[in-house]
C-alpha positions in Angstrom: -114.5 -5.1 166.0 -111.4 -6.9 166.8 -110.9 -8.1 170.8 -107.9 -6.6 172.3 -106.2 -9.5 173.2 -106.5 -10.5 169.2 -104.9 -7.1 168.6 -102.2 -8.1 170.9 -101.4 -11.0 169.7 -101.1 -9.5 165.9 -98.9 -6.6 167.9 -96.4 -9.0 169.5 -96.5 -11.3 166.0 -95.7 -8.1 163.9 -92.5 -7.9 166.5 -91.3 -11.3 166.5 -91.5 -11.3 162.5 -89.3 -7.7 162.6 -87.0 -9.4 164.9 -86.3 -12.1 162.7 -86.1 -10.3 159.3 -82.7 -8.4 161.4 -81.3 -11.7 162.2 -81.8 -12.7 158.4 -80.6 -9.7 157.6 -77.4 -10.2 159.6 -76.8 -13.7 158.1 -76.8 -12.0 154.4 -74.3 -10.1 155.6 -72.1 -12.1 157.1 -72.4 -15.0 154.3 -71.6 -12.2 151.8 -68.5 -11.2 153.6 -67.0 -14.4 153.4 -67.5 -14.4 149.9 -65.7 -11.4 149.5 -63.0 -12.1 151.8 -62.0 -14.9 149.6 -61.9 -13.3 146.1 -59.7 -10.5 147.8 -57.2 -12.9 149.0 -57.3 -14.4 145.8 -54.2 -12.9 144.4 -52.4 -13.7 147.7 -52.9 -17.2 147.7 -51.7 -16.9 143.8 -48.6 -15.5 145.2 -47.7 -17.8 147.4 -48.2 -20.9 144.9 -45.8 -19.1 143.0 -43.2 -19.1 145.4 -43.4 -22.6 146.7 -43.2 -23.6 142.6 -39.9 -21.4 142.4 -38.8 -22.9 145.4 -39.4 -26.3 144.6 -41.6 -27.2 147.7 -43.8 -29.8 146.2 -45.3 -30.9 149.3 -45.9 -27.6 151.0 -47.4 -26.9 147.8 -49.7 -29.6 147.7 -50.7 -29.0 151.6 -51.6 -25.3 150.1 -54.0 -26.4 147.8 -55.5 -29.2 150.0 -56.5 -26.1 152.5 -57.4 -24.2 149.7 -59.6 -26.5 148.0 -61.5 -27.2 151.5 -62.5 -23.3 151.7 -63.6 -23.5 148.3 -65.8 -26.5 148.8 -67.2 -24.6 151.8 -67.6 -21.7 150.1 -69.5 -23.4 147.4 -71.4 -25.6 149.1 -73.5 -22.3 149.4 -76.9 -21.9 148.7 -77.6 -20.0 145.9 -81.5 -19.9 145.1 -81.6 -17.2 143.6 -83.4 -14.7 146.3 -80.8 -13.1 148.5 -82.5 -13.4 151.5 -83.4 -16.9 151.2 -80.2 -17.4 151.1 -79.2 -16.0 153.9 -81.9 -18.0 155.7 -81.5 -21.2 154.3 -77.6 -21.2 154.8 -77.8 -19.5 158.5 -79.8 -22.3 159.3 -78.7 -25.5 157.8 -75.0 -24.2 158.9 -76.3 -24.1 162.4 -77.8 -27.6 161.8 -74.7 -29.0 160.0 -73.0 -27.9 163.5 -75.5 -29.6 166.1 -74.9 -33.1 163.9 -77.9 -33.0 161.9 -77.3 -34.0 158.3 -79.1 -32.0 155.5 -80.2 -31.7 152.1 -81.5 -29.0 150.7 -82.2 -27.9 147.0 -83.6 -24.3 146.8 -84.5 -22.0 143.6 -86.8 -18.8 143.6 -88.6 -17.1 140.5 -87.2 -14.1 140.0 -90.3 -12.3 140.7 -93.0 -13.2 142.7 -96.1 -11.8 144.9 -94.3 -12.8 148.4 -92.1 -10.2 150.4 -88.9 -11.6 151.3 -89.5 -10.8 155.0 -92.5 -13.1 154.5 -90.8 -15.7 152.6 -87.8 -15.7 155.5 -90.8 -15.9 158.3 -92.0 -19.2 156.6 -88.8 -20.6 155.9 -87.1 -19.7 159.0 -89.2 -20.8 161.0 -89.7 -24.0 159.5 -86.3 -24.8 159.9 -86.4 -23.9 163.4 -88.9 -26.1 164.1 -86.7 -28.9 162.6 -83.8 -28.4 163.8 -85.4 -28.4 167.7 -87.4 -31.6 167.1 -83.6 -32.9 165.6 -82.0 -32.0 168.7 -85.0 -33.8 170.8 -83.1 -37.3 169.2 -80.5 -38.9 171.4 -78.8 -40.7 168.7 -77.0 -38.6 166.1 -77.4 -40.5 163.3 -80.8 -40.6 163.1 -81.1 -36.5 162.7 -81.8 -35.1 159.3 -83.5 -32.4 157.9 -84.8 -32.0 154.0 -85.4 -28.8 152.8 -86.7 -28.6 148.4 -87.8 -25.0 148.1 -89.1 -24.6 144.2 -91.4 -24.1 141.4 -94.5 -26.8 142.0 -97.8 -26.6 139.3 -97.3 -22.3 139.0 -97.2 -22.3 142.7 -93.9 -21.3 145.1 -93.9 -24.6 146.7 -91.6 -25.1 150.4 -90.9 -28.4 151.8 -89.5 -29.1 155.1 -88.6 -32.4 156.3 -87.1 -34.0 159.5 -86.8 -36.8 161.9 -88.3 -36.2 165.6 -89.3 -38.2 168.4 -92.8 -39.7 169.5 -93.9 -36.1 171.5 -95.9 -34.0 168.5 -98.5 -32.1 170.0 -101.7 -31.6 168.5 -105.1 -30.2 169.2 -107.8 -31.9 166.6 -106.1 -31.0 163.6 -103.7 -28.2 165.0 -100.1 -29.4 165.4 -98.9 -27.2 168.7 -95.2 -26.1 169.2 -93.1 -27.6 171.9 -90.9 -24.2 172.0 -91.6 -22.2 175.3 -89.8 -19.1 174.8 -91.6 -17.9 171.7 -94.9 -19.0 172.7 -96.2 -20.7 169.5 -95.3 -17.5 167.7 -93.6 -19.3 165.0 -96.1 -22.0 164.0 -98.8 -18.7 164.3 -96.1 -16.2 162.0 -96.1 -19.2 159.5 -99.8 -19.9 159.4 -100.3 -16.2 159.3 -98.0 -15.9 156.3 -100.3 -18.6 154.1 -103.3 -17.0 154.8 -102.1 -13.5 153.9 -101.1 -14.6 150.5 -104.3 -17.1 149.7 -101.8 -20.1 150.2 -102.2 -23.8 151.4 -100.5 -25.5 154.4 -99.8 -29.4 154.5 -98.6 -31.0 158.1 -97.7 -34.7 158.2 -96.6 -36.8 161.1 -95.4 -40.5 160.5 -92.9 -42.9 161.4 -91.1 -40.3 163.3 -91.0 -38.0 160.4 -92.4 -35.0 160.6 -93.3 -32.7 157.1 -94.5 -29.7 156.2 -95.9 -28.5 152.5 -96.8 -25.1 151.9 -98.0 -23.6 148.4 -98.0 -19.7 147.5 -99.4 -18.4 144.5 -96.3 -16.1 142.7 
């Protein structure tokens, strides 16, 4: 029979994990909007082309496009795996990261069908990225913060891979890397962990010359 307190902790883990599936949620949401809010002005900014051409406003024209062609890029430089809600993770995030001065590569693709619930696969990813981006923000000097993220097919496995630059304060107990965060209480490392072992999956942690790594492998 299972000790209350380990039924707590699975209690206030099944919480945490609901609370970020809304968040995720919320990010899908708003990224899509966007989206849409550009093809509808589409037409408009067609329009007003027009009328600098017939109007013989080279340069305003030419300022038009420049503006236009930096929302596009933006708009573009979306992450499109595939998997809606990876998506919304993975751009949520690595915006949030872009804004805190962390640079970021990320390469992301999902099968089209596979064994792992997308509020599972947002659990691992998102909290993975959380992780990074705190142990980012630990680094005084800007330019050493980065963050790798390949997300992909690896030997008929989902494979995820996180990477990012940190300081000299990783935490471990034997072979147990602890969290630094205080307000979720480890809950994120635990949600991740928890994740891997529901779906019979394997979990790789690296720490070494202030780079910190993390592997994981799900069957699909």
């Amino acid at each position: 029979m299972r000790s209350i307190l380990s039924w707590l902790i699975d209690r206030r883990l099944a919480a945490y994990q609901g609370d970020l599936a809304q968040k995720h949620f919320d990010a899908v949401q708003s990224i899509y909007r966007q989206m849409r809010g550009w093809r509808h002005n589409y037409h408009n900014h067609i329009q007003i082309m027009k009328a600098h051409i017939s109007l013989g406003q080279v340069s305003e024209l030419e300022a038009y496009l420049d503006k236009l062609d930096a929302d596009l890029t933006s708009v573009d430089s979306i992450i499109k795996s595939g998997n809606l809600m990876l998506d919304a993770v993975l751009n949520s995030k690595l915006s949030l990261a872009g804004e805190k001065k962390i640079s970021v590569t990320a390469k992301a693709t999902a099968p089209e069908t596979m064994n792992v619930s997308d509020i599972d696969l947002c659990v691992v990813v998102g909290n993975l990225l959380d992780n990074a981006i705190e142990a980012c923000l630990r680094l005084k000097d800007e330019d050493a913060r980065f963050i790798r993220v390949y997300i992909g097919l690896l030997k008929g496995q989902f494979y995820v891979s996180v990477s990012n630059s940190m300081g000299t304060d990783v935490k471990k107990q034997g072979t147990r890397y602890l969290t630094t965060k205080n307000s979720s209480h480890g809950f994120g490392l635990q949600s991740v962990d928890r994740v891997v072992r529901k779906y019979g999956g394997y979990v790789n942690r690296q720490n070494e010359d202030c780079i910190f790594a993390t592997e994981i492998m799900l069957p699909i």
